[in-house]
C-alpha positions as CSV (number, residue, x, y, z in Angstrom):
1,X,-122.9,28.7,23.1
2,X,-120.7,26.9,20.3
3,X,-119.2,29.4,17.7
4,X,-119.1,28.7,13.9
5,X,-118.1,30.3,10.9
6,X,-122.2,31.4,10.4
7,X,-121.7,33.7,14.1
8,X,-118.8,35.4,12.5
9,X,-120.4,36.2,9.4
10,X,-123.0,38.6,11.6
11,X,-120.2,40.9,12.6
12,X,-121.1,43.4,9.7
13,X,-124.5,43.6,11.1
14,X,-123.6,45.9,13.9
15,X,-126.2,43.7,16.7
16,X,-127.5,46.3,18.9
17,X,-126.2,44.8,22.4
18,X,-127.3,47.6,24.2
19,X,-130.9,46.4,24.0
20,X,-129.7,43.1,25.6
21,X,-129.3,45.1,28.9
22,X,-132.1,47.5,28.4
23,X,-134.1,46.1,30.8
24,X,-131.4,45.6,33.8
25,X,-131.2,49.2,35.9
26,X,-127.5,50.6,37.0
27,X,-127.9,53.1,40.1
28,X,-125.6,55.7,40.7
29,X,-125.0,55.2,44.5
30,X,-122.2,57.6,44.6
31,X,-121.0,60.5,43.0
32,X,-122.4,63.3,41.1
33,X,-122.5,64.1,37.1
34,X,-121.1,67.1,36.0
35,X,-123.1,69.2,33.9
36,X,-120.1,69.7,32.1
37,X,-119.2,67.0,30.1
38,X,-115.6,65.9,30.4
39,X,-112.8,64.9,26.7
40,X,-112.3,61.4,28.7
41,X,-114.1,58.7,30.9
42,X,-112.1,56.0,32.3
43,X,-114.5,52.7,32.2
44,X,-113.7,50.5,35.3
45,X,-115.9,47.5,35.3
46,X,-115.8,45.5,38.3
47,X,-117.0,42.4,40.0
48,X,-115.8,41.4,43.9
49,X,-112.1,42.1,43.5
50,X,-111.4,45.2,46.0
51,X,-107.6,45.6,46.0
52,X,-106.9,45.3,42.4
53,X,-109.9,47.7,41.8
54,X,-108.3,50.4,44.5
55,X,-104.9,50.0,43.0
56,X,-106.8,50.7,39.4
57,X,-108.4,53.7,40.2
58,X,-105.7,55.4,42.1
59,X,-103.2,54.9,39.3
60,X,-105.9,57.3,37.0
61,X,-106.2,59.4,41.0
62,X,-102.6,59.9,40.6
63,X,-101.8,60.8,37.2
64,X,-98.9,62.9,36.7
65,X,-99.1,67.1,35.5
66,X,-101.9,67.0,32.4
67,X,-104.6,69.0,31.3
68,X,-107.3,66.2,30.6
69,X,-111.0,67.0,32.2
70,X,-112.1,63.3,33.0
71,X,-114.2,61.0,35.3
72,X,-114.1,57.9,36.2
73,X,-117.3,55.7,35.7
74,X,-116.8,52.2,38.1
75,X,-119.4,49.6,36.8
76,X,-120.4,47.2,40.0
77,X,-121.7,43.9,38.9
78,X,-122.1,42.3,42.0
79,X,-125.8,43.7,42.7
80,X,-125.3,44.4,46.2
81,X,-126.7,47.4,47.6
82,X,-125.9,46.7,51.1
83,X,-123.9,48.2,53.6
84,X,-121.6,45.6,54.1
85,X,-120.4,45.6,49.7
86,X,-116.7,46.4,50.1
87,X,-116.7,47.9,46.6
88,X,-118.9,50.1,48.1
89,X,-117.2,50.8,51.4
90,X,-114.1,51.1,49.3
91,X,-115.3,54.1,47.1
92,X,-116.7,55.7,50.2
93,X,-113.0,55.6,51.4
94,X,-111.4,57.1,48.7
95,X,-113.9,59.5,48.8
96,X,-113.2,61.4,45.2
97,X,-115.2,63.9,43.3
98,X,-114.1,62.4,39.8
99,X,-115.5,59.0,40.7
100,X,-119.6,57.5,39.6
101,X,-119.7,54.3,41.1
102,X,-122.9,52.8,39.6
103,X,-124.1,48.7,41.4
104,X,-126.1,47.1,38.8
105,X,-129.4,45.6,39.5
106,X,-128.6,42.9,38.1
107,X,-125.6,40.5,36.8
108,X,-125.0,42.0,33.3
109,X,-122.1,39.5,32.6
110,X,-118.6,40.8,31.5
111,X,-119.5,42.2,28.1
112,X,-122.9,43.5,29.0
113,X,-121.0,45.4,31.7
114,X,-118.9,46.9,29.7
115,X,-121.4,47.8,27.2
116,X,-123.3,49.8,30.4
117,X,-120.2,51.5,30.8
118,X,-120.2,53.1,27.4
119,X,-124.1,53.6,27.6
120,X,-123.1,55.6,31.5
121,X,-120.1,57.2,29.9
122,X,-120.4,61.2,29.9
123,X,-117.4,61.9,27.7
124,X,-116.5,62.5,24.2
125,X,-113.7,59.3,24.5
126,X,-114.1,56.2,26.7
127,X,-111.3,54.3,27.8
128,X,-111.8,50.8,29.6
129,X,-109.3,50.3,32.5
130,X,-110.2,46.3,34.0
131,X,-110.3,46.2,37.6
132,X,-106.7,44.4,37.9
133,X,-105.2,46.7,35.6
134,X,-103.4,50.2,36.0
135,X,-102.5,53.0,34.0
136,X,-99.3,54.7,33.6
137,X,-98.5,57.6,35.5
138,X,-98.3,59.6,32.2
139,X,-101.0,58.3,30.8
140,X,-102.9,61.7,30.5
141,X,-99.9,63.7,29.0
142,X,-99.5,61.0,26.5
143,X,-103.0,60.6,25.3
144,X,-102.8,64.5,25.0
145,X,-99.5,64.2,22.9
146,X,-101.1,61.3,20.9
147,X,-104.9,63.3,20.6
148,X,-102.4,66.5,18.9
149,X,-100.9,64.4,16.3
150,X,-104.2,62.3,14.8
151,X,-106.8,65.5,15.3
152,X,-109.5,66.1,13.2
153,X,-109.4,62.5,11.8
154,X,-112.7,60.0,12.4
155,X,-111.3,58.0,15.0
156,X,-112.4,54.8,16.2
157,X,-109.8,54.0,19.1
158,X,-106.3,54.4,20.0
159,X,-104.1,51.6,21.4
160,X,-101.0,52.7,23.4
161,X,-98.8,50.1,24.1
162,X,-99.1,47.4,27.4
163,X,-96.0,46.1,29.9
164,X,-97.6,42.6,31.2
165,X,-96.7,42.3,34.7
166,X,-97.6,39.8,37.6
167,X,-96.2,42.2,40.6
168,X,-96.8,45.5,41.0
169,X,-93.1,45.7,42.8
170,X,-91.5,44.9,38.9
171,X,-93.3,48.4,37.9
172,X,-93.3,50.9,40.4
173,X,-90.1,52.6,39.2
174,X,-90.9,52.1,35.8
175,X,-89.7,54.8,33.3
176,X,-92.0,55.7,30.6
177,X,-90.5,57.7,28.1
178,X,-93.1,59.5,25.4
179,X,-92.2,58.1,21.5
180,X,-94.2,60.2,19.7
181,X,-94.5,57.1,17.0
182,X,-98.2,56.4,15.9
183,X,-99.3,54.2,12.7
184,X,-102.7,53.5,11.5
185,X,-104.0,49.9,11.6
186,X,-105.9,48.8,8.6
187,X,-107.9,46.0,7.8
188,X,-105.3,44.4,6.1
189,X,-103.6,44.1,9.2
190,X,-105.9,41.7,10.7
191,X,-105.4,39.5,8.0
192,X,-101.9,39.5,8.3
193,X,-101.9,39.2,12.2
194,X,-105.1,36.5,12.3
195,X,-106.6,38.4,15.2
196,X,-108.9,42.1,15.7
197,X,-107.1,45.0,16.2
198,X,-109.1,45.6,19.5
199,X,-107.6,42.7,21.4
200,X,-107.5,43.1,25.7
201,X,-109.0,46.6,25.6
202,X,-107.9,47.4,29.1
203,X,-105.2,49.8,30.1
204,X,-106.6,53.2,28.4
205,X,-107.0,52.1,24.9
206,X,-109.4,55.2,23.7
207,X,-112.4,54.6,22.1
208,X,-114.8,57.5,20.5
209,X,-117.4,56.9,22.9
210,X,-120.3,57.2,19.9
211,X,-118.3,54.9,17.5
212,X,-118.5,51.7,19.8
213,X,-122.4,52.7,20.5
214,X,-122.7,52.8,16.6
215,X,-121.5,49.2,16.2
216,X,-123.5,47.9,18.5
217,X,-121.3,47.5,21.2
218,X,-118.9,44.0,22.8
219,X,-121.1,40.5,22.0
220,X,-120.8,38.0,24.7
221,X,-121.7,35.4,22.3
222,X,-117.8,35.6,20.7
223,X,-116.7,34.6,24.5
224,X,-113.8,34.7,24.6
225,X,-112.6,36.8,21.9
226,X,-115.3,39.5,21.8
227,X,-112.5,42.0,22.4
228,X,-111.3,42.2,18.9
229,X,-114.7,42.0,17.1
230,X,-115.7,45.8,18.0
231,X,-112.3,47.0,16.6
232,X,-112.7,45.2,13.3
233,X,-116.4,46.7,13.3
234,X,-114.8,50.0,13.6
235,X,-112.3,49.8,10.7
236,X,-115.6,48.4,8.4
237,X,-117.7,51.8,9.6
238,X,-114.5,53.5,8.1
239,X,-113.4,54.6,12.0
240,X,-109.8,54.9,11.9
241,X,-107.8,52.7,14.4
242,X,-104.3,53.8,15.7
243,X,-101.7,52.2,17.6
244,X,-98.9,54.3,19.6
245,X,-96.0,52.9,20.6
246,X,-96.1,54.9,23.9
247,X,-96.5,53.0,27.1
248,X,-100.5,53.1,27.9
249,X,-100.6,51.5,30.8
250,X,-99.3,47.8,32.8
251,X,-101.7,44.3,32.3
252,X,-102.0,42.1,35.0
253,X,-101.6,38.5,34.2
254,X,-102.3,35.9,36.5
255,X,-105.7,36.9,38.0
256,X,-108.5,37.8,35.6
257,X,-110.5,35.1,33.3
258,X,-108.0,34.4,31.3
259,X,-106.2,31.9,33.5
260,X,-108.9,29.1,32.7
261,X,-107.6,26.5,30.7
262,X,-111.0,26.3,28.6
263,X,-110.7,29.4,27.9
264,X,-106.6,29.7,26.7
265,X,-108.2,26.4,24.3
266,X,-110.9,28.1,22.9
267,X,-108.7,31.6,22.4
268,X,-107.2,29.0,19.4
269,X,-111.0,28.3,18.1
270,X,-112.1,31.4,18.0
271,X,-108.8,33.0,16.1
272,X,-109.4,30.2,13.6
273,X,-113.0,31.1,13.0
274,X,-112.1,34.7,12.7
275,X,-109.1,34.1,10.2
276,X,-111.6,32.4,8.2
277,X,-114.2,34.7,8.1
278,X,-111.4,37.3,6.9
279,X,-110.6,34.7,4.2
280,X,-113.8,35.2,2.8
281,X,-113.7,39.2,2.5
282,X,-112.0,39.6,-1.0
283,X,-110.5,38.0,-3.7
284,X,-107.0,38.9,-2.1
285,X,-108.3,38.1,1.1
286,X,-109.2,34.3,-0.5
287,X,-105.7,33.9,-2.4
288,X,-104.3,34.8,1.1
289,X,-106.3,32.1,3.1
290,X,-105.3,29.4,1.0
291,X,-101.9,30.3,1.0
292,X,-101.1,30.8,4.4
293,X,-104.5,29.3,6.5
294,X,-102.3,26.3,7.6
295,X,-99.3,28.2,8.7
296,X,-101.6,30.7,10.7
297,X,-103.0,28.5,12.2
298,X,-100.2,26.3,13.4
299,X,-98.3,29.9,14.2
300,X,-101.8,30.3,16.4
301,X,-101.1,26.9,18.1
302,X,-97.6,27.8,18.8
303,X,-97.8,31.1,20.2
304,X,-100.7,30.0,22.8
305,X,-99.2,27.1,24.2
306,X,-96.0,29.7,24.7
307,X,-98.4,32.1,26.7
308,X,-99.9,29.4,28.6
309,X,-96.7,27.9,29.4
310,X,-94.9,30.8,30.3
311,X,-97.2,33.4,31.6
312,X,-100.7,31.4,33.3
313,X,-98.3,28.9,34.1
314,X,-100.6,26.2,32.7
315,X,-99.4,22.9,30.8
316,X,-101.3,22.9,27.7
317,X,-100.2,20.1,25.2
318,X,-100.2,21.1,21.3
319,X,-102.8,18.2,21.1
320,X,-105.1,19.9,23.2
321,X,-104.8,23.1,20.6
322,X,-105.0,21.4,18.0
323,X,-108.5,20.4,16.5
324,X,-108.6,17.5,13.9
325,X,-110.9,17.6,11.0
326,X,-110.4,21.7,11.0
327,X,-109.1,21.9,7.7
328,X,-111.8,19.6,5.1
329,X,-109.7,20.1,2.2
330,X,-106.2,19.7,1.6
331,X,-104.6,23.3,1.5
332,X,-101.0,23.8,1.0
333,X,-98.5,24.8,3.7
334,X,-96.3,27.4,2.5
335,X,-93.7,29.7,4.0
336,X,-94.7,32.0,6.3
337,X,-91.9,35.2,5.0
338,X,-94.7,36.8,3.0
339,X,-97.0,36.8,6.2
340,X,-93.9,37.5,8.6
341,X,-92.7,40.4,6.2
342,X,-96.5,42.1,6.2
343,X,-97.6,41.4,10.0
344,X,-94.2,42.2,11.6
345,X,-91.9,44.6,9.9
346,X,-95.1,46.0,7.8
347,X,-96.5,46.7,11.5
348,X,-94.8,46.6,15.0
349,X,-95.1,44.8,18.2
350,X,-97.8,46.4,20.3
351,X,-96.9,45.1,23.4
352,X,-94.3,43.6,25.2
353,X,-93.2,42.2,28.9
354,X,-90.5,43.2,32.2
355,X,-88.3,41.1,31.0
356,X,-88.1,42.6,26.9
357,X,-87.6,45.8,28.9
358,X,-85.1,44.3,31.1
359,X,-82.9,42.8,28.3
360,X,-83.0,46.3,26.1
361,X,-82.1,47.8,29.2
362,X,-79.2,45.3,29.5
363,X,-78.2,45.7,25.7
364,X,-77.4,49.8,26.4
């Protein structure tokens, strides 16, 4: 499917993707539900990739001292109900009473897997944890910590910050301290940043299980970028989204989907569609866009032929990014210190790598 401006411009409508999947059966082949139902499920979706998923699953096993009643849901997309599924022989292994491991009849693709998650999900949050990804070991006492501070408030989801990491070896010593520092993300935000708040929803970011079934749930038609579209549907149902800047959890680069070229490329395209379909929100939203569309969008160039370059490892040319005939109009290129000022002292960094932590390290 080809994305345009006229896709975007259905976010508001809340598409019930549930129904998409209504049809396709998941079978709980192992594990039993409580009748009580736990504060958290941890989401793991899966597809063929054993030792990433055990890895995943026993970093939520091992969880340091907490107080958090939770499950853990694993989504199996390969449809094999045989003997010989090593997804299956794996959860067997492990062999823990906090684990539903559900094989899906058939294929629901990545987002419609997700979405069965949520609809399979027992507790009052739902965080999604991808199969190559791990939690913190503190990842329980923090969302407790985190929970304390924002309570009674409507929440959509909270993001804890992410360590990218390639090698497990560069984290297994890894000190997490707890920082205690949380700031709401509003929609303004987005406009500043030119992307959803939602963005990689893996390592324990918490959703209220009940506000992502109210907005419809993820859209596989906004491939690759459907991430950040439930987010920003959150924020317009008047959720509110916070962002910690406590360690969540550690994202694997280097192995999941991301890795494609086509799909680094079309990470630009479908920013630049959703920039402009936050240009058209407001009046301010407008004045914005035609000040600073060009320099977002080149900032948007930049910063993913950086991430291909330095952490897939793939050569992308700025030509490649760049598509001619985007902008129809002549629009002016101003400085970006009024966007800069608002997206990155007016909110924080939400994430950063080993080596940032290495070189703070270095600097005390």
């Amino acid at each position: 499917m080809t994305l345009t401006l006229e896709n975007y411009k259905t976010i508001k409508a809340n598409i019930n993707n549930f129904a998409k999947i209504e049809k396709i059966e998941s079978k709980l082949m192992l594990g039993t539900i409580s009748k009580v139902s736990p504060l958290i499920t941890i989401i793991i979706p899966t597809y063929k990739r054993e030792i990433e998923l055990e890895k995943a699953i026993y970093s939520v096993l091992n969880q340091e001292n907490h107080n958090i009643d939770y499950e853990i849901i694993v989504v199996d997309n390969s449809s094999d109900f045989t003997e010989t599924n090593d997804t299956l022989k794996l959860i067997k292994k492990i062999n823990s009473e906090k684990i539903l491991y559900y094989i899906n009849t058939s294929n629901l693709g990545q987002a419609g897997n997700w979405n069965r998650g949520f609809e399979l999900a027992n507790g009052k949050f739902a965080a999604l944890l991808h199969d190559d990804d791990l939690l913190s070991k503190k990842y329980f006492q923090t969302i407790e910590k985190d929970l304390a501070i924002i309570k009674n408030k409507k929440i959509g989801f909270i993001r804890g910050s992410q360590i990218t990491f390639s090698d497990e070896a560069d984290i297994c010593n890894f000190d997490i301290s707890y920082k205690n520092k949380i700031k709401e993300y509003r929609k303004i935000h987005s406009l500043f940043l030119g992307i959803g708040p939602s963005s990689c929803p893996s390592c324990g970011i918490l959703f209220d299980r009940e506000a992502v079934m109210q907005t419809g749930g993820f859209n596989q038609d906004f491939y690759p970028s459907f991430d950040y579209i439930v987010g920003y549907q959150l924020l317009s149902l008047n959720y509110k989204v916070y962002f910690s800047d406590s360690i969540y959890g550690f994202y694997r680069i280097g192995v999941n989907e991301s890795m494609k070229k086509e799909n680094i490329i079309n990470f630009v395209k479908c920013d630049f569609l959703f920039r402009e379909f936050l240009y058209r929100e407001n009046l301010f939203a407008r004045i914005f866009g035609i000040c600073f569309r060009k320099v977002q969008y080149k900032k948007s160039l930049m910063n993913m032929h950086n991430v291909s370059k330095t952490q897939f490892r793939q050569i992308i040319s700025l030509d490649e990014f760049d598509f001619k005939g985007w902008f129809h109009k002549k629009t002016p290129l101003r400085t970006f210190i009024f966007d800069f000022l608002f997206a990155r002292f007016g909110f924080y960094k939400q994430d950063f790598s080993i080596m940032d932590y290495l070189k703070n390290k270095l600097k005390k």
